[in-house]
N, C-alpha and C positions, 0 to 999 in steps of 0.2 A: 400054137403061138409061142414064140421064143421068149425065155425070161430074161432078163439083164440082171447084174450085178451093182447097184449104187454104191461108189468107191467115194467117201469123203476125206481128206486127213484136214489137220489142224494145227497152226502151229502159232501158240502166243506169246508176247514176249513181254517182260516187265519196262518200266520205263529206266531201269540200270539197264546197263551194258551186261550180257547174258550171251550163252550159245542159244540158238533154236532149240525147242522142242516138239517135235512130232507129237499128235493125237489121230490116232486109225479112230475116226467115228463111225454110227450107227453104220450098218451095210441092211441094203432094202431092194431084197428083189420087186424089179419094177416090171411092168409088159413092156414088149420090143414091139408096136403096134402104131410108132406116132409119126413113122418118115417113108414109109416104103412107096406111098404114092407121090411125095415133096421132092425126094433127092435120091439120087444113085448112093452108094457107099462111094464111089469116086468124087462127088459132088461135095457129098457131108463133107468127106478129108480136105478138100478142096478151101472149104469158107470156113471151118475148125481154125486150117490151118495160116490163113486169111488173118486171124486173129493173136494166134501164138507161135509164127512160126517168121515174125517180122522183127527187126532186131535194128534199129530202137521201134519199138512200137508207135503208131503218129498218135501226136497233141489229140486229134480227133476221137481217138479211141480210149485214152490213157493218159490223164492229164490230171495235174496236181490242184488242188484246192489254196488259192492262196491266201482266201480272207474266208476263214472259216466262223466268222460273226456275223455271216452273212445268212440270212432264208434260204435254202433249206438246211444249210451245212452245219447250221449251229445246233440242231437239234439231234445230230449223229456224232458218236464219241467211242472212245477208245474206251473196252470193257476190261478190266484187269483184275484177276483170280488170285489172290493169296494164297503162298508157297505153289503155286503154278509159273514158272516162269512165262508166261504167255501174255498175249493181247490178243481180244477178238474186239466185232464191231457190234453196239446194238444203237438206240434209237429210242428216241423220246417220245411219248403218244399220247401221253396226258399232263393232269397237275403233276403228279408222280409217280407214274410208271412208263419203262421201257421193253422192247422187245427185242431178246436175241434167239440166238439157237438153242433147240434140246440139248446138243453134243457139246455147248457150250457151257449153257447154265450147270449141267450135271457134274461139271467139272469142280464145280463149288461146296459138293457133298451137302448139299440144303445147309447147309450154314452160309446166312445174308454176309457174319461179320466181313467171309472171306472175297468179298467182291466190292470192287470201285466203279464208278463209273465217270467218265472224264469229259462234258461235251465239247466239241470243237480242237479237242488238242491238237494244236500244229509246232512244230518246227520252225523258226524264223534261218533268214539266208544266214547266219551266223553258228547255226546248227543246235542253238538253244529250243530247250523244248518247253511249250509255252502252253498256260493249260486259263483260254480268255477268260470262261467262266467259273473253273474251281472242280472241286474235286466232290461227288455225291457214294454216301456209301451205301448200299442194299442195306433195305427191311424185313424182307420175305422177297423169297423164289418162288414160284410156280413152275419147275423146269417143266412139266409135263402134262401143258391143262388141256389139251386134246389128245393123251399118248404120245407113247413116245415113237408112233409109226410117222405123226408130224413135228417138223424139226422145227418147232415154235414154244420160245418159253417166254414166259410175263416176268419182270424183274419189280418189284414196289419200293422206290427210294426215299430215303429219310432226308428232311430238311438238310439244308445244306449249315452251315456254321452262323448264318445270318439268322434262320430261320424260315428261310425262305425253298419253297419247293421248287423243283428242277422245272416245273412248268411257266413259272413264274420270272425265270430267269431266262428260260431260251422259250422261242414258237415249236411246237410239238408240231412234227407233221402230218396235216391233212389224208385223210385218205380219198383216192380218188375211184375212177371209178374200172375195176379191177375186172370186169364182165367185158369192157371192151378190147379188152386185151386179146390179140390173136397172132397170130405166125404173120413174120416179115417184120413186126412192128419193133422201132428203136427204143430201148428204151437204156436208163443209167443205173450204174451200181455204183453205190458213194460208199467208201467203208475205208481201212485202215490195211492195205496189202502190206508184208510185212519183209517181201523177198525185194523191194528194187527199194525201199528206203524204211528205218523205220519214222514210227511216230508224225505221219504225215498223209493228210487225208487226201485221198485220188478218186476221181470221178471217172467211169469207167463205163464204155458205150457196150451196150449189150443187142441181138438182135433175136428176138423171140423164132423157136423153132416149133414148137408144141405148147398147147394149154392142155392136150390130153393125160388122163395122171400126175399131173400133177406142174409146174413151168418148166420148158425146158428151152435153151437158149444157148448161144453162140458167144462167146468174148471170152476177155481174159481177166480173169482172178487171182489172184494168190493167196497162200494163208494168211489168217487176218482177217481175207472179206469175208468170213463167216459169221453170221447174224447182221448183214450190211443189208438196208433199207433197197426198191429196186423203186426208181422213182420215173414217171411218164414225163413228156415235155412240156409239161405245168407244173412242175415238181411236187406232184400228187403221188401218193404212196399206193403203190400195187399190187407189191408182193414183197419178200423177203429172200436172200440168196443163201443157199444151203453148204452147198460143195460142186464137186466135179464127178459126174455120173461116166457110164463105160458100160458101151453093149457088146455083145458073146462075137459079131464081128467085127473088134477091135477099134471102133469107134467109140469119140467121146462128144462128150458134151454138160453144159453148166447147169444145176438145177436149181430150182429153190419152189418157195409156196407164194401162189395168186391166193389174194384175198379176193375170192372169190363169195358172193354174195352170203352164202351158208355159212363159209368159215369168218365171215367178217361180223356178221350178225352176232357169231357166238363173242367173241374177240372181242367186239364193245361192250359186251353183256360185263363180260371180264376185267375190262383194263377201267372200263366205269364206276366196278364197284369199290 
């Protein structure tokens, strides 16, 4: 059975005017086991490129958020690392805690001081960047409560300057139900891409290729959508989006983690207590 390569990078950017920063994350040899009966290698390239290979990409696939005080979008924000020049995405799921990526949180060296987190930050057509609900800083990281073989970390945020907790302020979102998820199905990746604009949240149609090993999926991302929410057509929480994986014949494809009954069970045990 053939192994694959998982190739993530990272790149996040402060809310100053900054160059990009590259981050080579985790690499995870995965099994090459989840499309041989689905798709030719012709086919795979074929809907890959279906997604990233269209210039302007359509509304339908890659479309900007414009009221981001809305359900579900107010509950996903811009995650900002101290002396990182970067921004990734994570995601509100209780009174006060969020979830981004391992390859993210780790970036913060377990010190909470060095992490923001921003919900609903948008951009107005004026190009002012506009933050509806305020700014929450880390308490404690969890970057690594399942290992760091899953690219899931728990972030605990301190009241905000009112007093009041980040749950209190925006709807946390729902989890829905992550078992029915299977190949074919549409689903959306909401998060902060950081290559066609910054500081402006985009909704991003994805279409599931595998649940085998781990989610595996078809669309377009950019740096930024790491640790972005993967939400169903009830804007139910499903999974999380990781990076961009690559098999030994030179195919690619998008990964991340299904909350999958097991891991979801443990994850409430967590983000509850």
């Amino acid at each position: 059975m053939n192994k694959t390569l998982l190739k993530k990078t990272l790149v996040l950017l402060t809310l100053a005017t900054v160059a990009p920063m590259s981050l080579q994350a985790l690499e995870t040899p995965i099994k090459n086991n989840i499309y041989a009966s689905e798709l030719s290698k012709e086919e795979h390239i074929e809907k890959w490129n279906s997604y990233n290979k269209q210039s302007p990409l359509g509304q339908s696939y890659f479309s900007k958020v414009n009221d981001t005080t809305q359900t579900p979008y107010q509950a996903v924000g811009s995650l900002f690392i101290k002396n990182k020049p970067m921004l990734a995405t994570g995601f509100v799921v209780s009174q006060n805690k969020i979830i981004t990526n391992y390859h993210v949180a780790r970036e913060a060296k377990n010190n909470p001081e060095n992490v923001k987190f921003r919900p609903g930050l948008t951009k107005n057509s004026e190009g002012k960047v506009e933050l509806p609900f305020g700014e929450f800083e880390a308490e404690t990281i969890d970057e690594a409560p399942f290992g760091a073989g899953i690219d899931i970390a728990i972030i605990k945020l301190k009241p905000n300057k009112d007093g009041k907790n980040i749950g209190e302020v925006v709807e946390p979102l729902k989890f829905g139900n992550a078992e029915a998820v299977g190949p074919h199905q549409v689903l959306r990746v909401v998060g902060y891409p950081n290559n066609t604009t910054q500081f402006s949240m985009y909704s991003q149609k994805i279409e599931v290729h595998s649940t085998k090993q781990g989610l595996k999926y078809f669309g377009y991302t950019e740096e930024g959508n790491s640790g972005s929410p993967i939400l169903d057509d009830e804007n139910n929480l499903v999974g999380i989006h990781a990076g961009r994986g690559g098999f030994d014949d030179g195919t690619e494809i998008l990964v991340g983690n299904r909350f999958e009954k097991s891991l979801l069970k443990e994850l409430k045990q967590k983000i509850n207590n």
